[in-house]
N, C-alpha and C positions, 0 to 999 in steps of 0.2 A: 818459410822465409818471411822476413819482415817485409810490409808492405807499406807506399806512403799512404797518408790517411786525411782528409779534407777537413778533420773534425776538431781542426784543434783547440778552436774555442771551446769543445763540449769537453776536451781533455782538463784532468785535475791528480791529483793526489791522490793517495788514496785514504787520508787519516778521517775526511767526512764519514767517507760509507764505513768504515772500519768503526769509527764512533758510532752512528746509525745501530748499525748493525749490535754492533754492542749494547747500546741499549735494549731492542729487542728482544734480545736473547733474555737480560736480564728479565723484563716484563715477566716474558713467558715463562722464566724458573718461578717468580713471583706469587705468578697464578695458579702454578701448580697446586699451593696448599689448599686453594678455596675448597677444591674435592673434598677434603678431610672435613667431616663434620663432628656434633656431637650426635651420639646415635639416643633415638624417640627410644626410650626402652623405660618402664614403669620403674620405680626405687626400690634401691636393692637389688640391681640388675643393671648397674652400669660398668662393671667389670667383664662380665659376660657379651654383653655390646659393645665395646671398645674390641674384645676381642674377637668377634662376628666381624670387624669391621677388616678382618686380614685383609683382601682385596684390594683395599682402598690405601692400605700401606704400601704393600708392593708395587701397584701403581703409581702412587706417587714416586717410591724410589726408582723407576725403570724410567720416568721419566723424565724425572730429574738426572737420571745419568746419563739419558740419552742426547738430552738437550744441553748436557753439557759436553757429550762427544762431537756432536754438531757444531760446539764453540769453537772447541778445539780443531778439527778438520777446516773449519772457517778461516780460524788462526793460520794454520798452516799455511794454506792457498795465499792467503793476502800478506804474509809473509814476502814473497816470490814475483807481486805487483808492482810495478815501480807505480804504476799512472793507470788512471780510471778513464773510461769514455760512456756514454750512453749505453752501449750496451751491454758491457761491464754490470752497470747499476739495474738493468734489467733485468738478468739471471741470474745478479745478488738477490734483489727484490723477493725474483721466484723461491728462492731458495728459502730464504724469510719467511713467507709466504707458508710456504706447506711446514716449513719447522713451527710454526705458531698451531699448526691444527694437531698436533701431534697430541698435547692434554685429551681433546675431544675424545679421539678412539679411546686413548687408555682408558678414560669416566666409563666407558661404554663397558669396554672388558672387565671393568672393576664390577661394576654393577649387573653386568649377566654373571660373574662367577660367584655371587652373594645370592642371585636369585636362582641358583641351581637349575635351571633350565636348560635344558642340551642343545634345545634347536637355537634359543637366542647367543649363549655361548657361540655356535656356529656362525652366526651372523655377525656376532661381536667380533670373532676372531678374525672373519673375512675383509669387515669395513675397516681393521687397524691393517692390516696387508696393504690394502688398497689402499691407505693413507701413507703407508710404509714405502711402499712400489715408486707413489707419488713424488715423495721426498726424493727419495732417489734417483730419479728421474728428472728432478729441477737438478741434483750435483750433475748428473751426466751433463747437461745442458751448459752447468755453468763453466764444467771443464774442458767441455769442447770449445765454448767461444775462448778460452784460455789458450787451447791448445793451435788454436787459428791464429792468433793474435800474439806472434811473439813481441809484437812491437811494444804490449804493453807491460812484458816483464823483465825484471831485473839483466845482466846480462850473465850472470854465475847461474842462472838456471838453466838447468839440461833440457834439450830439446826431446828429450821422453820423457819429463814429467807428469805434464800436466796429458799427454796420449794414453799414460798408463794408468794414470787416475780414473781415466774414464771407464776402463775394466775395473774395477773398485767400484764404479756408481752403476754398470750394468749387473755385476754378479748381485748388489743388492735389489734392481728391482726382478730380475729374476726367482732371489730366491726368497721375496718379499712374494712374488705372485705365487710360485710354489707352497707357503704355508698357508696363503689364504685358503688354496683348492685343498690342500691333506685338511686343514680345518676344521672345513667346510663339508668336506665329501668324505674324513675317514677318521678323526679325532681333533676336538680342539686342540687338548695335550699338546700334540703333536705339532700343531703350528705357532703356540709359544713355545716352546722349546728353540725355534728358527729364529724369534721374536727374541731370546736372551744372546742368541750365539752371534748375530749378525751386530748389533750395536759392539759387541767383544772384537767382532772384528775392526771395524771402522775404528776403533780407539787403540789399536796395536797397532791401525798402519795409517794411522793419522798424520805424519811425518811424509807420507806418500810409499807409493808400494814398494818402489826399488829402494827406500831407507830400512825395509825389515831386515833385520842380524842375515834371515837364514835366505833371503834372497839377494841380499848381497854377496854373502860367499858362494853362493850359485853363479852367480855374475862372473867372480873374479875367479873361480878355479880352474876355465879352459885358457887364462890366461899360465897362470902357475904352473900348467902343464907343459905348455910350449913353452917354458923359457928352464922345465926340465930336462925333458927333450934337447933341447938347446946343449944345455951342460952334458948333457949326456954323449951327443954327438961328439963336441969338444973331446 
């Protein structure tokens, strides 16, 4: 339920943080490239080093799409906001916040899977989890004060939106701390693989979880039934 609120001077718009916001994101696609170097390799050997350099490509692209699913999931949410308050702008922040360190692990991952090392691989793969976990971990946060606070959203949004979102931002840090430990303890492999499939998700139900095709007609078919039923009885 909506409740009254004493803050109303701290209430605004939402176009500043949505601008903010926006710009950050861009920063951080930005930065991405600086990763990408010219690789130190003697002449006559820079085709060979450019292509040594696989790691540092796919990193960049995992990153750049991820931070661009980020945008998008960001998108969405502040779609559904009419009005900002203080603490709105606090678990945007967070959210901000951990999406700007995301480059950091991937550098890390890039650079243990060039230096063929197993055990740093391992470690690589744990600190991007943990940075992963994190992230997700500020959406939970941010979609719970959502989910508290209908006062702050449009009035055509469903009062289990932003409840179910928050299952969205717990299954990732879940299964963000799950590839750390397989990793970690039983194949790096193994914990990028979690690392590809999890951003796949968050951008298929970036719209919010009850907007997927197949969990909406999940929704509506014990309705279709009773109103078979229905005819049927007729």
């Amino acid at each position: 339920m909506s409740r009254p609120t004493d803050d109303i001077g701290t209430r605004s718009d939402t176009s500043r943080a949505i601008a903010f916001s926006d710009a950050v994101f861009a920063i951080i696609i930005t930065l991405l490239v600086l990763d990408l170097g010219v690789p130190d390799v003697p002449p006559g050997r820079l085709l060979s080093g450019l292509l040594e350099q696989w790691p540092s490509y796919v990193a960049y692209l995992a990153s750049y799409t991820y931070v661009a699913i980020v945008w998008l999931n960001h998108k969405g949410a502040f779609n559904r906001v009419k009005e900002s308050d203080r603490g709105l702008h606090w678990v945007n922040l967070l959210v901000l916040f951990t999406t700007a360190l995301l480059p950091f692990p991937t550098a890390v991952v890039s650079h243990a899977l060039q230096e063929h090392d197993q055990q740093d691989q391992r470690v690589a793969v744990a600190f991007y989890a943990l940075i992963g976990a994190l992230l997700c971990a500020s959406w939970l946060a941010f979609f719970h004060y959502l989910a508290r606070r209908e006062d702050l959203l449009r009035e055509e949004v469903s009062e289990r939106h932003f409840p179910g979102e928050r299952v969205r931002a717990l299954v990732g840090v879940i299964l963000y701390a799950t590839a750390g430990l397989i990793g970690y303890l039983v194949a790096p492999l193994a914990g990028l693989v979690i690392f590809v499939v999890l951003p796949v998700f968050y951008a298929v139900t970036s719209a919010g979880l009850h907007q997927v095709p197949f969990t909406r007609r999940t929704a509506h078919r014990p309705a279709a039934s009773g109103a078979d039923d229905q005819r049927a009885d007729g």
